[in-house]
DSSP file (Angstrom, degrees, kcal/mol; ACC not computed):
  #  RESIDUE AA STRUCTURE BP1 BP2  ACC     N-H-->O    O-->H-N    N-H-->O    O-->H-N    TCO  KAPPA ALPHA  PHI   PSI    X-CA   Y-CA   Z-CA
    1    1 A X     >        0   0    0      0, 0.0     4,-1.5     0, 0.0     5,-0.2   0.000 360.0 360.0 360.0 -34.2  -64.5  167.3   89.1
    2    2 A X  H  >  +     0   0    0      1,-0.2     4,-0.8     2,-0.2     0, 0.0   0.659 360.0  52.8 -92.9  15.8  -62.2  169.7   89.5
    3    3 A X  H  > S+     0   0    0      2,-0.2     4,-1.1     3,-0.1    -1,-0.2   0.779 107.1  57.4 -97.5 -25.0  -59.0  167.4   89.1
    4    4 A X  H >> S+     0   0    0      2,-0.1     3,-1.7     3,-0.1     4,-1.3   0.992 110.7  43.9 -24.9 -79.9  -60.7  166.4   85.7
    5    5 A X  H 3X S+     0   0    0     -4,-1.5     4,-0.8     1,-0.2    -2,-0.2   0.703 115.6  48.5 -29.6 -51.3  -60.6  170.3   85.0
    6    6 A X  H 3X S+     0   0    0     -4,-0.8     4,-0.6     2,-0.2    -1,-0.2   0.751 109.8  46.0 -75.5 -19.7  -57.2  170.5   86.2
    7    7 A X  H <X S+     0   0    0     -3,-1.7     4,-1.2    -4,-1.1    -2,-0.2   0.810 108.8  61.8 -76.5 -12.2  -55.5  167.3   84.2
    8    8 A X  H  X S+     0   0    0     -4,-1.3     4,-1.5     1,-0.3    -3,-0.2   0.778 110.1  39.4-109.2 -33.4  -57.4  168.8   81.1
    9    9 A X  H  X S+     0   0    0     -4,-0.8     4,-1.9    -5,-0.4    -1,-0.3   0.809 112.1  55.0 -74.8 -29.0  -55.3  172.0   81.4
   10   10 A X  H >X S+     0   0    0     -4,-0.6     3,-3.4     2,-0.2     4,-0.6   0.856 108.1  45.7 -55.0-104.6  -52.3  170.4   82.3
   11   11 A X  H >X S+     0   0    0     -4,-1.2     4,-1.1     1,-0.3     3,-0.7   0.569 117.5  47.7 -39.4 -66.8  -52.3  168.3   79.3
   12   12 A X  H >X S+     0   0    0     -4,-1.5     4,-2.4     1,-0.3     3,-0.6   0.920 113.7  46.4 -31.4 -55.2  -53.4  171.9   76.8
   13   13 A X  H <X S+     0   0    0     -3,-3.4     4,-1.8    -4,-1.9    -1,-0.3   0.848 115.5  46.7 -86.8 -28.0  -50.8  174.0   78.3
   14   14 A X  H << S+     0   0    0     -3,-0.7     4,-0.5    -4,-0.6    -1,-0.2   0.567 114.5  45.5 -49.7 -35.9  -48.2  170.7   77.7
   15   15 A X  H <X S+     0   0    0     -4,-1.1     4,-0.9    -3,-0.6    -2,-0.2   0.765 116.0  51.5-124.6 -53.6  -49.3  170.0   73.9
   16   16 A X  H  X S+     0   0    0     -4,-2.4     4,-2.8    -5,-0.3     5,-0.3   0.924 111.9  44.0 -84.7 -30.1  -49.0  174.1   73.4
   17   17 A X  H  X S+     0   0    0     -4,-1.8     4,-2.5     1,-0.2     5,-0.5   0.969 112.3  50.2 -64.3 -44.8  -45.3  174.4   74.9
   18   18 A X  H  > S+     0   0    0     -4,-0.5     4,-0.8     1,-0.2    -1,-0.2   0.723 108.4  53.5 -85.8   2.7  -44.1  171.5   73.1
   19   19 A X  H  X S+     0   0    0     -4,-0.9     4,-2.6     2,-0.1    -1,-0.2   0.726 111.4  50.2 -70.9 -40.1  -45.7  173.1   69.6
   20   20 A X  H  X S+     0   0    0     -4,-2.8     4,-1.5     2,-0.2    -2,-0.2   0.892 107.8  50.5 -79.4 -27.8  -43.7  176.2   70.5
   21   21 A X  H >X S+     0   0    0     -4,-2.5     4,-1.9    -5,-0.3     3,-0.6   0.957 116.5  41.3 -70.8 -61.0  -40.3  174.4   71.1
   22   22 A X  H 3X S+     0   0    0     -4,-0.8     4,-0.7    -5,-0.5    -2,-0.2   0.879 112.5  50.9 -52.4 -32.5  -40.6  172.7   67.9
   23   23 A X  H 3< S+     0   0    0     -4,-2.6     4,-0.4     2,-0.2    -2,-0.2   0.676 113.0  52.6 -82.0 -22.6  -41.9  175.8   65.9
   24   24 A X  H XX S+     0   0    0     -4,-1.5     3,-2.5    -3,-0.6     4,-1.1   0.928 108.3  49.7 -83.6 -53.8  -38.7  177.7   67.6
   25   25 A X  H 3< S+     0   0    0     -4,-1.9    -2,-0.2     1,-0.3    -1,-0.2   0.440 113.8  41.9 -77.1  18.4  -36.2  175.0   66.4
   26   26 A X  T 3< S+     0   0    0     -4,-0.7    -1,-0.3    -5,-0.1    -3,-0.2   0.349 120.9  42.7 -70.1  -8.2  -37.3  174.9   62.6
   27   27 A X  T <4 S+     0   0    0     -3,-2.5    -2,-0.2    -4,-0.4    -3,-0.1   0.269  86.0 125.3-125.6  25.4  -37.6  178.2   62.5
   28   28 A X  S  < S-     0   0    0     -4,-1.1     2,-0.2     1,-0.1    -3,-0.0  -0.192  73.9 -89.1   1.7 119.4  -34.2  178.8   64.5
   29   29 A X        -     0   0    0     -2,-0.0     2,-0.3     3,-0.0    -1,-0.1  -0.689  43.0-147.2 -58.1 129.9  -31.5  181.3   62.3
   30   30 A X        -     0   0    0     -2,-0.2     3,-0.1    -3,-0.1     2,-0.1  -0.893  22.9 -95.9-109.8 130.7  -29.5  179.3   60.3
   31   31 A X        -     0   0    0     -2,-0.3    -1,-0.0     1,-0.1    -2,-0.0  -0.157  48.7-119.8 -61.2 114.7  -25.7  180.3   59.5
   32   32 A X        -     0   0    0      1,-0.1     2,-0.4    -2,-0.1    -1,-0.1  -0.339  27.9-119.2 -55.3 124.3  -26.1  182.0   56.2
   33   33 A X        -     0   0    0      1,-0.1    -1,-0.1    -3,-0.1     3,-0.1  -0.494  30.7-107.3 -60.4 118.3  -24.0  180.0   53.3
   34   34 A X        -     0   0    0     -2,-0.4     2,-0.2     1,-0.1    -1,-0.1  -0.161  31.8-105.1 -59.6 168.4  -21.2  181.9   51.6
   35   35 A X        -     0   0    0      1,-0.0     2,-0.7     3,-0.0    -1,-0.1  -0.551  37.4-138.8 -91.9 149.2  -21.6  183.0   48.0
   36   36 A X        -     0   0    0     -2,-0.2    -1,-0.0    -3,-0.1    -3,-0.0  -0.959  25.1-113.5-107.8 104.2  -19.3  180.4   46.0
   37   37 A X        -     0   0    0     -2,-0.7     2,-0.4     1,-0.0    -1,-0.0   0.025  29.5-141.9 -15.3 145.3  -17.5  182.3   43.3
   38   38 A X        -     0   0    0     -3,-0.0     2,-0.3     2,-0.0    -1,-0.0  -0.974   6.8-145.6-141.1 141.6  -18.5  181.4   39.8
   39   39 A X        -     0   0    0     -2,-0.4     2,-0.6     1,-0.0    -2,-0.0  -0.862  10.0-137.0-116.9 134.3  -16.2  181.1   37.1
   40   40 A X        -     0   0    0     -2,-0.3    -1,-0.0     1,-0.0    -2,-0.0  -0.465  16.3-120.2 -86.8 141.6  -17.0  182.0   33.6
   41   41 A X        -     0   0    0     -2,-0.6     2,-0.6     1,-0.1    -1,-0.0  -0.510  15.7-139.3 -76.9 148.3  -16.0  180.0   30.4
   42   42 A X        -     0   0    0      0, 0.0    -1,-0.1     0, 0.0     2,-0.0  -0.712  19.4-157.7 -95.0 103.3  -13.9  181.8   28.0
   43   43 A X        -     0   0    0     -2,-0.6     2,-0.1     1,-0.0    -3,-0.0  -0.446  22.3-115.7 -55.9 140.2  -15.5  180.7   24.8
   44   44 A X        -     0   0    0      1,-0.2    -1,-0.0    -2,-0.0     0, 0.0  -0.597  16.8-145.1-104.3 144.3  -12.9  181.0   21.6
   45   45 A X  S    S+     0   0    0      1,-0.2    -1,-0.2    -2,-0.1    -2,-0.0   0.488  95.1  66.4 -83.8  -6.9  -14.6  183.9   19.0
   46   46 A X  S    S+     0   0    0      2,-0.1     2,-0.4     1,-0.0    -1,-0.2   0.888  78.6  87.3 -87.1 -22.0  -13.0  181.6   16.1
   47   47 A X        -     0   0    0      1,-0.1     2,-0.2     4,-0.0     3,-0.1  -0.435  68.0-166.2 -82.9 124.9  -15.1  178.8   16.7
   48   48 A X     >  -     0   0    0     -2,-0.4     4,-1.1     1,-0.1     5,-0.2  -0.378  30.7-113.4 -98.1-177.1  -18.4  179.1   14.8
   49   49 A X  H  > S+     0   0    0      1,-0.2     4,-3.6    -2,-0.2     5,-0.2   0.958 110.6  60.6 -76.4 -33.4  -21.8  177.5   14.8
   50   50 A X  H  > S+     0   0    0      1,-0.2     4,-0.5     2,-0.2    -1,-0.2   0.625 101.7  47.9 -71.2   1.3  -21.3  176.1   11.7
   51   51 A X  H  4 S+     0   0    0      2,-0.2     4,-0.4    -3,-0.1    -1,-0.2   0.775 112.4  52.8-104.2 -23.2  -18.5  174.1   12.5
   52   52 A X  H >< S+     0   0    0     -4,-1.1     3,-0.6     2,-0.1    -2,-0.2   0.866 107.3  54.1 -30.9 -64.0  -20.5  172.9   15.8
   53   53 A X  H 3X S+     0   0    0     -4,-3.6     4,-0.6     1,-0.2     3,-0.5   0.898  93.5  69.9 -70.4 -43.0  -23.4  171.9   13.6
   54   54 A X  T >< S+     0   0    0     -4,-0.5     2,-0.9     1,-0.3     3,-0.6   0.770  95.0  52.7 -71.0 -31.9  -21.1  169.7   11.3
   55   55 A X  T <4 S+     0   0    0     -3,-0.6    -1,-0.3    -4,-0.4    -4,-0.0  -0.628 102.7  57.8 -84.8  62.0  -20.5  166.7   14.2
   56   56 A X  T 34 S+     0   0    0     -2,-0.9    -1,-0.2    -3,-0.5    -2,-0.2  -0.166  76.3  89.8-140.4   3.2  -24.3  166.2   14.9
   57   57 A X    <<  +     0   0    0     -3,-0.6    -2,-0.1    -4,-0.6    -3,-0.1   0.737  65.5 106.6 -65.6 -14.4  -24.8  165.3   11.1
   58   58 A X  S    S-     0   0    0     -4,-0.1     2,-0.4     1,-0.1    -3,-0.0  -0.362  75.8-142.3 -43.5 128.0  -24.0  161.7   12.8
   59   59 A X        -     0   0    0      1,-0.0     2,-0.4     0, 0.0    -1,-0.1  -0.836  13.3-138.4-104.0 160.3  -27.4  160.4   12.6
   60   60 A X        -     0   0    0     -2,-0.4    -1,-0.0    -4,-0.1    -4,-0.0  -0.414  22.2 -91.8-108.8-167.4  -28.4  158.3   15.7
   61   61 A X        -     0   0    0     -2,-0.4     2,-1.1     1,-0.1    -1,-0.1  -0.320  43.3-109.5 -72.7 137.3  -30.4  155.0   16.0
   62   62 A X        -     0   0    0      1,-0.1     2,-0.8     2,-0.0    -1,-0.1  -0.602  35.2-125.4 -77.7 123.9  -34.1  155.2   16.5
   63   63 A X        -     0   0    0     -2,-1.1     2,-0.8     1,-0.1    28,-0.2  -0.546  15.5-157.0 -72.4 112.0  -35.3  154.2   20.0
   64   64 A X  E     -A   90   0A   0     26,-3.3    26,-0.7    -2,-0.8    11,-0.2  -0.491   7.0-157.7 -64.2  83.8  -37.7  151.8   20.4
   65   65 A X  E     -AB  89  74A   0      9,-1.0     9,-2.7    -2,-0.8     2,-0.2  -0.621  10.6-169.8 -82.4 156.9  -39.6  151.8   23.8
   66   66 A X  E     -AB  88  73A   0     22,-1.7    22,-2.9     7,-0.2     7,-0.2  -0.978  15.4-150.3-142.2 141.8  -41.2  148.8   25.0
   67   67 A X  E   > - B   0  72A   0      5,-1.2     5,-0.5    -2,-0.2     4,-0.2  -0.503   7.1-153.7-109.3-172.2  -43.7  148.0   27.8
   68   68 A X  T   5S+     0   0    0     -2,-0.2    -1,-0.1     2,-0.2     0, 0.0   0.539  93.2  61.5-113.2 -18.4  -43.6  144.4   29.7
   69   69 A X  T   5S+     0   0    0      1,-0.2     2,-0.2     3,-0.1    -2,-0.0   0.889 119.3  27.7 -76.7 -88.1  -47.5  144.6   30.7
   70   70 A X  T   5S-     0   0    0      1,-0.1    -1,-0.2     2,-0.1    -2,-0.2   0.335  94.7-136.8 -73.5  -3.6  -48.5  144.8   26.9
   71   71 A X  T   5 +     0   0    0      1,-0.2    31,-0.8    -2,-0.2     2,-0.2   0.933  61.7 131.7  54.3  55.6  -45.5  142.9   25.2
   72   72 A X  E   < -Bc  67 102A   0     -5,-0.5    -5,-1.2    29,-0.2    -1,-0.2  -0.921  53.2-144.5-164.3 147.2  -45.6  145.6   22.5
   73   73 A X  E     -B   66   0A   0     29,-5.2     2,-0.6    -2,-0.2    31,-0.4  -0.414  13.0-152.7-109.3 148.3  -42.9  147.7   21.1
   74   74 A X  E     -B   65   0A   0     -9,-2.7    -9,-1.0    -2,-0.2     2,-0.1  -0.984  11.1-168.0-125.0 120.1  -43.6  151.7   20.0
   75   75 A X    >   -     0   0    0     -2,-0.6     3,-0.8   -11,-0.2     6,-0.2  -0.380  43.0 -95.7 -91.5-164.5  -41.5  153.3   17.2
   76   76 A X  T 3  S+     0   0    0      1,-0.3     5,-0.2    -2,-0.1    -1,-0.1   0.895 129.2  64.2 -80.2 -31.1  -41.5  156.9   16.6
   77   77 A X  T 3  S+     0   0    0      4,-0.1    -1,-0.3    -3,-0.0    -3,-0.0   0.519  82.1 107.8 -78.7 -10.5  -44.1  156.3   14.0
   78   78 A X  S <  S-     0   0    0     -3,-0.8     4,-0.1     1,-0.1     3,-0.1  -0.308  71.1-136.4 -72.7 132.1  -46.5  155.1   17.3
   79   79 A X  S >  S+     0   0    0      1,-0.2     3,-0.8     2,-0.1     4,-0.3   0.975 112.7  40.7 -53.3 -57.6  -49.7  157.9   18.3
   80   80 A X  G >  S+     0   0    0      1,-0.2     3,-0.7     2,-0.1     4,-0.2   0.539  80.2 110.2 -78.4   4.6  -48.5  157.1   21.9
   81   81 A X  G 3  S+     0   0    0     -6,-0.2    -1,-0.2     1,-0.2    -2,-0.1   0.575  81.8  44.2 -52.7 -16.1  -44.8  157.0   21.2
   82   82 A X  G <  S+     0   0    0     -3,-0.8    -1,-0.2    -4,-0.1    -2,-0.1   0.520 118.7  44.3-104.2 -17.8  -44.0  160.5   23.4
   83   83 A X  S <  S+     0   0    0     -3,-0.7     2,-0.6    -4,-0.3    -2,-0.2   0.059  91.2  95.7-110.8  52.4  -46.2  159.5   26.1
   84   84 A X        -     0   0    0     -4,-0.2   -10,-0.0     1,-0.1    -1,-0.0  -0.961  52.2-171.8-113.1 110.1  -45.1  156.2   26.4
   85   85 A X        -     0   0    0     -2,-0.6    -1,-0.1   -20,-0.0    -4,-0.0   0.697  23.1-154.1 -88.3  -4.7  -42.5  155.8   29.0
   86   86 A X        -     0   0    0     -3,-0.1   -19,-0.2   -21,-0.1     3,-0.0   0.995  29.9-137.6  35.8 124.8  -41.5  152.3   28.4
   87   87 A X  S    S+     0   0    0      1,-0.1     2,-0.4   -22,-0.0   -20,-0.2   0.940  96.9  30.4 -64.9 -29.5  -40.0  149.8   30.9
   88   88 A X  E     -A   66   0A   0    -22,-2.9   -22,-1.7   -24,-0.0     2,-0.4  -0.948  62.5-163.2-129.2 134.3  -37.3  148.8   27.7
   89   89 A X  E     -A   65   0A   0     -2,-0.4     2,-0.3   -24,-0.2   -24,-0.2  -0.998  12.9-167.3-119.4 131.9  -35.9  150.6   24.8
   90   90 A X  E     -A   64   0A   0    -26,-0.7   -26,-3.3    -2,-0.4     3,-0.1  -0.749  22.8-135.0 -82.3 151.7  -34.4  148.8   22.0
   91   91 A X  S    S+     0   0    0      1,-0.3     2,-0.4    -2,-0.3    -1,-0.1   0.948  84.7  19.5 -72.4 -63.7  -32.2  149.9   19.0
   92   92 A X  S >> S-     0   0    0    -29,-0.1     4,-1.8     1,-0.1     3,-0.7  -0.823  76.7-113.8-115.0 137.4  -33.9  148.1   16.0
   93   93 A X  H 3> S+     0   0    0     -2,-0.4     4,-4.9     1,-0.3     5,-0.2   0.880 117.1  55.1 -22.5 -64.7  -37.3  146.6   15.4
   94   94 A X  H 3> S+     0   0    0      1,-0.2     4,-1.3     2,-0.2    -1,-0.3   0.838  99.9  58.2 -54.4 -32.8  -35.8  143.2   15.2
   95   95 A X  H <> S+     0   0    0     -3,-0.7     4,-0.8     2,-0.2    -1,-0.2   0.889 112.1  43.1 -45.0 -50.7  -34.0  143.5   18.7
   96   96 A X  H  <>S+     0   0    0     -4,-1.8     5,-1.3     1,-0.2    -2,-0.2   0.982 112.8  48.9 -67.4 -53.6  -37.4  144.0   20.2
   97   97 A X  H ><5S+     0   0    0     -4,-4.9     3,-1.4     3,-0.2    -2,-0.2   0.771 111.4  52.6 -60.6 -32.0  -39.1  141.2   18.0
   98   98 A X  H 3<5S+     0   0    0     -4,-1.3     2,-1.3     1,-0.2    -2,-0.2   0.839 112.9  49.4 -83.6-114.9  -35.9  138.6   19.1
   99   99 A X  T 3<5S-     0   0    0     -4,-0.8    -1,-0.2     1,-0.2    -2,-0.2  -0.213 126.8-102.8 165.0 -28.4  -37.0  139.7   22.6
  100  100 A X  T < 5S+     0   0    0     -3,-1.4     2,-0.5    -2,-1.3    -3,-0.2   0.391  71.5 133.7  91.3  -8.3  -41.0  139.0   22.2
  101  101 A X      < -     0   0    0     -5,-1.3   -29,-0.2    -6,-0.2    -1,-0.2  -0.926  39.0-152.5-118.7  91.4  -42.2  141.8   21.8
  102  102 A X  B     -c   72   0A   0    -31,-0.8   -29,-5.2    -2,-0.5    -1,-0.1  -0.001  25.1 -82.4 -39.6 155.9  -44.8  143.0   19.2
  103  103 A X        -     0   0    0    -31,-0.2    -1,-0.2     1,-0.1   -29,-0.1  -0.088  25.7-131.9 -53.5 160.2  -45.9  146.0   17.3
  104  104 A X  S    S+     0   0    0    -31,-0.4    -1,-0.1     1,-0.1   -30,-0.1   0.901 107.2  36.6 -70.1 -33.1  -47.8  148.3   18.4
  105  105 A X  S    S+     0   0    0    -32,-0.1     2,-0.5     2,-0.1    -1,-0.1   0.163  92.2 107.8-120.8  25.8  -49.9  148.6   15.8
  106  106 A X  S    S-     0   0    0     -3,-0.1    -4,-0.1     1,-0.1     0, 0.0  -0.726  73.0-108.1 -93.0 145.2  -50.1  144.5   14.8
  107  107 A X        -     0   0    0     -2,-0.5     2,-0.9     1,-0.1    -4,-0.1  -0.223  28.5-113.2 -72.9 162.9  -53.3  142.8   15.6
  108  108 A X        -     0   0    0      1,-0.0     2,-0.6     3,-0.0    -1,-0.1  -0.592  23.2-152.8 -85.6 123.7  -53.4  140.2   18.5
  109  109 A X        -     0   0    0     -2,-0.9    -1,-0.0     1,-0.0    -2,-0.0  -0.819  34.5-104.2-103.7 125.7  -54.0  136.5   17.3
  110  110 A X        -     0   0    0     -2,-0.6     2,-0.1     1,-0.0    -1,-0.0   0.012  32.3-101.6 -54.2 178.5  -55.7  134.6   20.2
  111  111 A X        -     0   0    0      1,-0.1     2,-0.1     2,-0.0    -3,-0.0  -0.423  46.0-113.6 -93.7 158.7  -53.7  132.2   22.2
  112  112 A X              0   0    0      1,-0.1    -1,-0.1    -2,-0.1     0, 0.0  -0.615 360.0 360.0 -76.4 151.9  -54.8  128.0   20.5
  113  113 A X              0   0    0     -2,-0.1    -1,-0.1     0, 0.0    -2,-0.0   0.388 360.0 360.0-124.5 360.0  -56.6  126.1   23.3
């Protein structure tokens, strides 16, 4: 019984050293990283916003998400169109329709059998 008693201490005091050997190296001082200079941009005072603002008058193309489980296409006009994360985006409606893809908001006609 009492080599029971003794393996069972062995084996405690074994399991607690080799917690403390791991808990010293992760928590080990680490050589502190130098500060990396940072350089500031000089921005030109001439430049205004409104001459900024004048290149985004571009307009861009609406994006079209589409999932692949439901074979249906979300415009912006869609309730779920911002949580929709979509496996596919298309430019234009038709791209998406050329593709398979239905509206969202057209009904499903069953399949003929």
């Amino acid at each position: 019984m009492l080599w029971l008693a003794a393996q069972t201490y062995l084996l405690c005091l074994g399991s607690f050293l080799a917690g403390v050997v791991v808990t010293v190296l992760v928590l080990r001082k680490r050589k502190p990283v130098p500060d990396i200079p940072v350089e500031l941009l000089d921005i030109p005072e001439d430049v205004t916003d409104d001459e900024v603002d004048e290149d985004e008058d571009d307009e861009e193309p609406a994006v079209i998400k589409a999932t692949r489980k439901s074979m249906r296409y979300h415009t912006s006009d869609s309730p779920y169109y911002n949580r929709l994360k979509g496996d596919l985006t298309f430019v234009s409606v038709e791209e998406a329709e050329l593709a398979g893809f239905s509206a969202w908001n057209s009904h499903r006609t069953p399949a003929a059998t």
